[in-house]
C-alpha positions as CSV (number, residue, x, y, z in Angstrom):
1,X,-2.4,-106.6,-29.9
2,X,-3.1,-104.6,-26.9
3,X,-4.4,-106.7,-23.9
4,X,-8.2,-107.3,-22.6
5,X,-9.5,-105.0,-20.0
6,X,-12.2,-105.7,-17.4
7,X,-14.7,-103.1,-15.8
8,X,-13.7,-102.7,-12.2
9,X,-17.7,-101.9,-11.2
10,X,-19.6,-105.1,-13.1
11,X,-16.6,-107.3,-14.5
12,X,-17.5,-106.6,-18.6
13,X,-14.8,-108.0,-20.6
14,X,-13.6,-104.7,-22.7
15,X,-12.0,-105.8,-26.5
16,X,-9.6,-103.6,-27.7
17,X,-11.0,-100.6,-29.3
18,X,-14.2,-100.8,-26.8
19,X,-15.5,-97.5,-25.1
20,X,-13.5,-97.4,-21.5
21,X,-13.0,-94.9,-18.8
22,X,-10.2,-94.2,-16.5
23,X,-10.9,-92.9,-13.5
24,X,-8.3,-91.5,-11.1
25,X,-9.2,-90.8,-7.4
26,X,-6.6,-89.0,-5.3
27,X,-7.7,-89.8,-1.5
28,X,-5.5,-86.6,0.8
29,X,-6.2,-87.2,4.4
30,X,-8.4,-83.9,5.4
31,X,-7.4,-81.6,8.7
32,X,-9.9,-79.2,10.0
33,X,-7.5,-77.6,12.4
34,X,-10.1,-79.7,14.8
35,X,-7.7,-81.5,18.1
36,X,-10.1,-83.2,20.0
37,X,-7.1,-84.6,22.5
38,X,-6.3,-83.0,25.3
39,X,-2.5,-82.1,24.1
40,X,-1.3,-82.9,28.3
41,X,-2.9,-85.6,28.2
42,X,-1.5,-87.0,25.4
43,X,1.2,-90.1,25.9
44,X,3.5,-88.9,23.0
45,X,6.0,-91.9,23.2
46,X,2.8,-94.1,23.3
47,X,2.4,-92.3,20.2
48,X,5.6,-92.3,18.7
49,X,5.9,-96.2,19.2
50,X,2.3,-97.2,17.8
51,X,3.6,-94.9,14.5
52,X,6.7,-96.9,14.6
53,X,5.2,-99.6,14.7
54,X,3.5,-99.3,11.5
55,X,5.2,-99.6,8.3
56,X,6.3,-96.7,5.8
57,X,3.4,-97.8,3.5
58,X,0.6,-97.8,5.9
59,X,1.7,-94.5,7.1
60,X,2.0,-93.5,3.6
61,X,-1.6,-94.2,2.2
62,X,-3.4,-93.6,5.5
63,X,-2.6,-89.8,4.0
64,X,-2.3,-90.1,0.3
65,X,-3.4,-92.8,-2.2
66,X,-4.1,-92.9,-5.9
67,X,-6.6,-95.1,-7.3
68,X,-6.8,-95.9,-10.8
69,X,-9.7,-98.1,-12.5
70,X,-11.3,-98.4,-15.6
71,X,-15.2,-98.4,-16.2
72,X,-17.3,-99.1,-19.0
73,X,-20.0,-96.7,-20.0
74,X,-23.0,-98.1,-17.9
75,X,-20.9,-98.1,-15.3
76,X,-19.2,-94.6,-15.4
77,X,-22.5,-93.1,-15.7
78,X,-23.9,-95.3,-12.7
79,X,-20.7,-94.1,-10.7
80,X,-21.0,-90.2,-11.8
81,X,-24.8,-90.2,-11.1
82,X,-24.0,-91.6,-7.4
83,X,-21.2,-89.2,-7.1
84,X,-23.4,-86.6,-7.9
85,X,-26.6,-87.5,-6.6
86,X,-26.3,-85.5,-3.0
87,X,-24.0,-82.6,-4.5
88,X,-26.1,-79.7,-3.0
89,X,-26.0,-81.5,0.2
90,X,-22.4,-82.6,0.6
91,X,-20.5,-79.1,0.1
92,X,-17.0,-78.8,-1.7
93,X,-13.9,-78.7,0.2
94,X,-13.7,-75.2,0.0
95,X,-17.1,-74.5,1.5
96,X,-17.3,-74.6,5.4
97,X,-19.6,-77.3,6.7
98,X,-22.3,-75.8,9.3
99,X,-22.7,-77.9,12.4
């Protein structure tokens, strides 16, 4: 018998055989060829030890991370309607963002 899930959003127990979404979010740190720091001025080693410092992990998902979660139906539709809410003002990744 396949285990109990829970809703991530509200906490609903999920029997087996209840209606459940996945949801997978991929978070990829975004560059806009933007460098606000003046390169010269820049302590590199300063740099180079804070980095160092940090663990492979930290580095890691301060990048890249995967999420995975699973909703029930109330809850999905809450989270796509929020998601999608503000579309026309929040513009796609491939669509410049005016200033």
């Amino acid at each position: 018998m396949a285990d109990q899930r829970r809703c991530f959003a509200c906490g609903k127990m999920l029997p087996p055989g209840a209606l459940a979404y996945r949801l997978r979010a991929t978070f990829v740190a975004d560059y806009d060829q933007v460098i606000t720091e003046d390169p010269e001025e820049t302590d590199m080693d300063a740099l180079l030890e804070q980095c160092l410092a940090m663990d492979a992990e930290t580095l890691e998902r301060d990048v890249y991370e995967e999420v995975t979660i699973i909703l029930c139906k109330t809850c999905k539709d809450a989270t796509v309607s929020r998601l999608l809410r503000d579309k026309d003002k929040n513009p796609g990744p491939d669509v410049p963002i005016e200033p």
